[in-house]
N, C-alpha and C positions, 0 to 999 in steps of 0.2 A: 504494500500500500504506500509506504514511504517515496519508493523509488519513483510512483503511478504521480504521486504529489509535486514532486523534483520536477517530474519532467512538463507537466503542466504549468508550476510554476516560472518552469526554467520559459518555457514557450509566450508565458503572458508578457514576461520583463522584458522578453526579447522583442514583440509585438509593440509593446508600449512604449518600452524605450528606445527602438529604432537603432541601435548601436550604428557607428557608420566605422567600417574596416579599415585601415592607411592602407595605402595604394602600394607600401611594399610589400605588405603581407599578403594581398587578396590573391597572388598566385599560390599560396599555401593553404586558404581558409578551405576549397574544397576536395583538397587530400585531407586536409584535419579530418575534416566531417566526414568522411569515407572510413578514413582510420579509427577515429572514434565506435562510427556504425558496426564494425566489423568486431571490435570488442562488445557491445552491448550486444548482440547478436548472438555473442561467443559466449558472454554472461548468462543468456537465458536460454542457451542449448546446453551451458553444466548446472542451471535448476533443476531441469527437467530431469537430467543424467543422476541428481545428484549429488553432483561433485562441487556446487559451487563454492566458492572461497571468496571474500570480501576484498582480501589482500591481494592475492591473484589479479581480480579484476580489475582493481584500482591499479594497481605497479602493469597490467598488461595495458588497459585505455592510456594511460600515461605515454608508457614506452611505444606502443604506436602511433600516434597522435605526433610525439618527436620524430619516432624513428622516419616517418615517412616524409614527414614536413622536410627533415633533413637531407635525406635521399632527395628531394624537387630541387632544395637550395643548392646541393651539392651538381645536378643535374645543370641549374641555370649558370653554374658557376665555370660550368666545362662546354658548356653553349650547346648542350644538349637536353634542355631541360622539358622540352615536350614530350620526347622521349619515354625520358624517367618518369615523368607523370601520367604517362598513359601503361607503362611498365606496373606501378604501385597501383594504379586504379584496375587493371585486370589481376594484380595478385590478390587486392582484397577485394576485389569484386567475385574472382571465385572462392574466398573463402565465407563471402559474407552467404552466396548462392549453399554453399554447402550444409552453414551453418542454422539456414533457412529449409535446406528441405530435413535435416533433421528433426528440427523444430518440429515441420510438417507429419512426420512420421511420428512422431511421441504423442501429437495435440489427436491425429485422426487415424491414426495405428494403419498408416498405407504409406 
């Protein structure tokens, strides 16, 4: 219930307060949000399992959210940064895909 509150609350503050990005980061903001997705994802396919761990999840959204961000900057920095960010976007994209149809399989046992 907490986490269902977070993220509501997280979406109204966002809504209302309209944050505006700086212009250097905005090639970063939608690997965050990708990398982020991919641990939440990841978080609620080891509910389901189980296994989930608070610590886990926190030190894993963390370190992908950096690790990928870094990999884009380290990408723009070698002038191949389209690249890397279409590299990072199909890595967690099939994991976020995988992470998803398990979910699928636990919630409708298919």
């Amino acid at each position: 219930m907490i986490p269902l509150l977070g993220l509501i609350g997280g979406v109204l503050v966002g809504l209302l307060w309209g944050p505006d990005v700086p212009v250097a980061l905005q090639p970063y903001l939608p690997i965050a949000v990708i990398a982020a997705l991919d641990a939440v994802f990841g978080a609620v396919r080891a509910v389901l399992d189980g296994i989930f761990n608070d610590k886990v999840f926190v030190v894993s959204f963390l370190a992908n959210v950096v690790v990928a961000a870094f990999i884009v900057f380290l990408g723009d920095q070698l002038g191949v940064g389209s690249q890397l960010s279409t590299g990072v976007v199909v890595v967690l994209g099939v994991r976020i895909f995988s992470n998803v149809a398990s979910i699928r399989r636990h919630l409708f046992k298919a």
